[in-house]
C-alpha positions in Angstrom: 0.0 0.0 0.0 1.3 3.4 -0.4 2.8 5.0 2.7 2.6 9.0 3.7 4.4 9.8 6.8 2.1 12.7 8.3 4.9 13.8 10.2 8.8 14.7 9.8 10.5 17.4 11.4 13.3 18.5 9.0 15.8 21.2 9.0 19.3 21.4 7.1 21.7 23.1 9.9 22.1 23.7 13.9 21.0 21.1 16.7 17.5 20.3 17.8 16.4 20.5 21.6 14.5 17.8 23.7 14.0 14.4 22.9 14.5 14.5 19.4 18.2 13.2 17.0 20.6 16.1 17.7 22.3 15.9 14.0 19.5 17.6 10.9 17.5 15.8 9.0 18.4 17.3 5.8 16.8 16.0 1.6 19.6 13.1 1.4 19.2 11.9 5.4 15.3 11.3 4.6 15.2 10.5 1.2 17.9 7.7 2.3 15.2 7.4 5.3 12.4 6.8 4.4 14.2 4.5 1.2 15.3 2.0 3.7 11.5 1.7 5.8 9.4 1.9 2.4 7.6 4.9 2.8 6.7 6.4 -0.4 6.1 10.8 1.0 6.3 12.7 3.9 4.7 15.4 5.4 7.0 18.1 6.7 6.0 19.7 9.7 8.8 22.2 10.4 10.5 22.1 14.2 10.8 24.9 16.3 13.9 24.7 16.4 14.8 26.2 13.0 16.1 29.6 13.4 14.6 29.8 9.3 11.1 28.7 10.3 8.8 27.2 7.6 11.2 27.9 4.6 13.5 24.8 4.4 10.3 22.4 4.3 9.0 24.9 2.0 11.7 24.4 -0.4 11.9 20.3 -0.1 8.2 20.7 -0.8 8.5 23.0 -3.7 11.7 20.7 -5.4 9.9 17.3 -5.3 5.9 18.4 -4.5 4.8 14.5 -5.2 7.2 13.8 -2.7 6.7 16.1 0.5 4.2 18.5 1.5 4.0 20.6 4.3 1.8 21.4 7.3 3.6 25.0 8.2 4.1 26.1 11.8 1.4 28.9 12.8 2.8 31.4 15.2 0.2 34.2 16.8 0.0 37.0 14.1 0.3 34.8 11.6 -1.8 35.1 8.5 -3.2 31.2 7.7 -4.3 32.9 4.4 -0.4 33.7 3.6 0.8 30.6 4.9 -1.4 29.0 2.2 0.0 30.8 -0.4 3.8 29.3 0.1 4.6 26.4 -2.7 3.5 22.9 -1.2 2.4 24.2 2.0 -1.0 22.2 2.3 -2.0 22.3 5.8 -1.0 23.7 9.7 0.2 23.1 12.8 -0.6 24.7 16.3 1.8 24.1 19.1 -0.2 24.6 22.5 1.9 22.1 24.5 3.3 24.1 27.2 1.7 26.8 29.2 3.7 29.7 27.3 2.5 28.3 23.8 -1.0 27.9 25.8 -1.5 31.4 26.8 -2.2 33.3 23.6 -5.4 30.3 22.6 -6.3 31.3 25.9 -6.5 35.2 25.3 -8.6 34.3 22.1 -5.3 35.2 19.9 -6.4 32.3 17.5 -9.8 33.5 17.2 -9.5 34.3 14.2 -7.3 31.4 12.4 -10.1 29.2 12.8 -12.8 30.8 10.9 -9.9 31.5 8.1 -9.1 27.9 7.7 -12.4 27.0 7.4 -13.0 28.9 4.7 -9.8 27.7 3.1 -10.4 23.8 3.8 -6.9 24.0 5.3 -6.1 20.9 7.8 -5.1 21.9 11.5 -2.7 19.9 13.6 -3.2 20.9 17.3 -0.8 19.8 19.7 -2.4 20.4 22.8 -1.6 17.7 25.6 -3.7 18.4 28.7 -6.6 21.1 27.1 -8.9 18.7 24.7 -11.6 20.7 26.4 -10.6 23.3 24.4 -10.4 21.1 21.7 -13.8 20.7 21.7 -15.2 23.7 21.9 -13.1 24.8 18.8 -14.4 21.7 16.8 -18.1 22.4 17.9 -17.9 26.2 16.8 -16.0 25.5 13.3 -18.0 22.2 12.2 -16.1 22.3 8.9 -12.3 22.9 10.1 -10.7 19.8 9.4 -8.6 19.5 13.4 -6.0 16.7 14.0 -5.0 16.4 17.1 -1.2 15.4 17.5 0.6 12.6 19.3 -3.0 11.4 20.4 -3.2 14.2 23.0 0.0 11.7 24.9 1.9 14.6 27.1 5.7 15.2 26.2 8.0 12.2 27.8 5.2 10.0 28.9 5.4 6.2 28.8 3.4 3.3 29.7 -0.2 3.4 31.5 0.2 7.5 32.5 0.2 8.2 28.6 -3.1 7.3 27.9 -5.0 8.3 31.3 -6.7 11.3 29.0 -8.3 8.7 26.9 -12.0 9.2 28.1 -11.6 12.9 27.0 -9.6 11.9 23.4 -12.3 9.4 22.5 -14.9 11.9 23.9 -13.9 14.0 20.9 -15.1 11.6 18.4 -18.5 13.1 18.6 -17.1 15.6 16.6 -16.7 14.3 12.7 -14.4 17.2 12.0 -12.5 15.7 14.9 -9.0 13.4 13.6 -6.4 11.8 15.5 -2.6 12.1 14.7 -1.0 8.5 15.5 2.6 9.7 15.7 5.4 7.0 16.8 3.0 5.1 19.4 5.8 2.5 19.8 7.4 5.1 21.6 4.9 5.2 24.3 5.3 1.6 24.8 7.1 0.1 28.0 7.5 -3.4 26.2 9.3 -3.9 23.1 8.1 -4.6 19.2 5.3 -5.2 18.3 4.5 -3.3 21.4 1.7 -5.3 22.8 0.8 -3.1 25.6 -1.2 -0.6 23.2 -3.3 -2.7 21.5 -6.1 -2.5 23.2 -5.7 1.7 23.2 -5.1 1.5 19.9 -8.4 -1.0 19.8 -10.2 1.8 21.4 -9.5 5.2 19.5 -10.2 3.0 16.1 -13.6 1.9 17.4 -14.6 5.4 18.3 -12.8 7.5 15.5 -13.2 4.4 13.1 -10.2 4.2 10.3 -10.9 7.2 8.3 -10.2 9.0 11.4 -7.2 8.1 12.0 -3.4 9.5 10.6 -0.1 7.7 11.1 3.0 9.3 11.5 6.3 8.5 12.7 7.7 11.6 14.3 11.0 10.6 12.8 13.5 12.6 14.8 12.4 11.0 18.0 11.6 7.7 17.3 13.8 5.0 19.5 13.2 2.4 16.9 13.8 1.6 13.4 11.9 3.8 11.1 10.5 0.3 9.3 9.2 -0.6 12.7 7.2 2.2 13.0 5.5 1.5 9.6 4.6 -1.9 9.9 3.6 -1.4 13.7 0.0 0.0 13.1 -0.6 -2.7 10.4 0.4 -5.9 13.1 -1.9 -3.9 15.9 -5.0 -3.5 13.8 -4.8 -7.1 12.1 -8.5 -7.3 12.0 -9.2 -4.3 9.6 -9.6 -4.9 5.8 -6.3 -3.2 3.7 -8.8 -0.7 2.6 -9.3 0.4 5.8 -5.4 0.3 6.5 -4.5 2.3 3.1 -6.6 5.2 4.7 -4.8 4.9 8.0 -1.5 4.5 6.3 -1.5 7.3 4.1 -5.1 7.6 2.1 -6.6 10.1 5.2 -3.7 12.4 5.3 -3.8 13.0 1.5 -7.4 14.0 1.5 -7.3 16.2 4.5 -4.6 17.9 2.8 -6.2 17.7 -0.8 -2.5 16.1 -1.8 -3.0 14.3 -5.3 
């Protein structure tokens, strides 16, 4: 089946910060990448840590556009509408992870975004451990904006049974059909090793209530503490019971429509 990654952090100079692969992942590290684990494109979803923002990803995107795409990084003040306009950049990303990067969702600072990408049919990645409350009140007011929520709402460094102790209020979310779920390197949440048996039945769960065409795999490359492969053919061995159809979607076929990526 073909593979999208729906998320990559790539940059071509300096170090990264936190939990992620010090050294960049520059064109030849992932194109040799994602060669070796069979993954066919990537979304780029630039890191924070890039002192050039969005424009690196831009430019991978704008070289080889049936290869990458991007989800750009929306900073308040930004204009989504502008954001749109940059070659391959197909979709956004919100980071509310931390109470600093909270604060300005809080003051209504985003307000605005939301109606914007609406209009636009532009896909919005939230990473927003510890808030889905807010979460939902943005999904009921915008019935049309397409929201992802990242990492499956898991907080930063979590492991083992304290990741998932939000789940009541991530599959509570599924009332919402505007409502996705970002599956992003769940082996890494894991306590036991590959196939990483201890999530099934979470992973069991969020596909009952979101159901396949919910959900969007990723890998979160730069972080991962497995093989890249592993990652791919991990979702596939823990939901052995849906049809490929069903696994195409998961696998790549949802994040190319929410992106409008052809």
């Amino acid at each position: 089946m073909p593979i999208v990654d729906a998320q990559v952090h790539a940059w071509s100079s300096g170090e990264s910060t936190g939990h992620h692969r010090r050294s960049p992942i520059t064109r030849d590290v992932l194109d040799a990448e994602m060669t070796r684990a069979g993954v066919d494109r990537v979304v780029l979803v630039p890191p924070l840590w890039d002192p050039h923002g969005n424009a690196y990803s831009v430019e991978l995107a704008q070289a080889a556009p049936d290869r990458f795409a991007v989800m750009g990084l929306l900073k308040p003040g930004d204009d989504p509408a502008a954001l749109r306009d940059l070659p391959g950049m197909l979709g956004l990303r919100c980071l509310f992870n931390t109470p600093e990067r909270l604060a300005p969702l809080l003051e209504g600072r985003f307000d605005r975004v939301w109606p914007v990408a609406e209009d636009l049919g532009l896909a919005v990645a939230l990473l927003i451990p510890g808030s889905l409350q807010l979460v939902n009140g943005i999904a009921g007011r915008h019935p049309s904006l397409k929201i992802i929520v990242d990492h499956l709402a898991v907080p930063r460094g979590a492991t083992g049974p304290e990741a998932f102790e939000h789940l009541p209020q991530l599959l509570a979310l599924a009332a919402h059909p505007n409502v996705h779920v970002k599956a992003a390197g769940v082996g890494d949440y894991a306590l036991d090793p590959y196939p990483f048996s201890s999530l099934d039945k979470v992973l069991r769960q969020v596909c009952d209530a979101f159901g396949p065409e919910r959900i969007v795999w990723a890998s979160d490359l730069s972080r991962l503490h497995h093989p890249y492969r592993r990652c791919v053919t991990h979702l596939p061995e823990a939901l052995p019971w849906l049809p490929d159809t069903d696994l195409e979607l998961i696998m790549g076929g949802n994040i190319c429509r929410l992106l409008d990526w052809h």
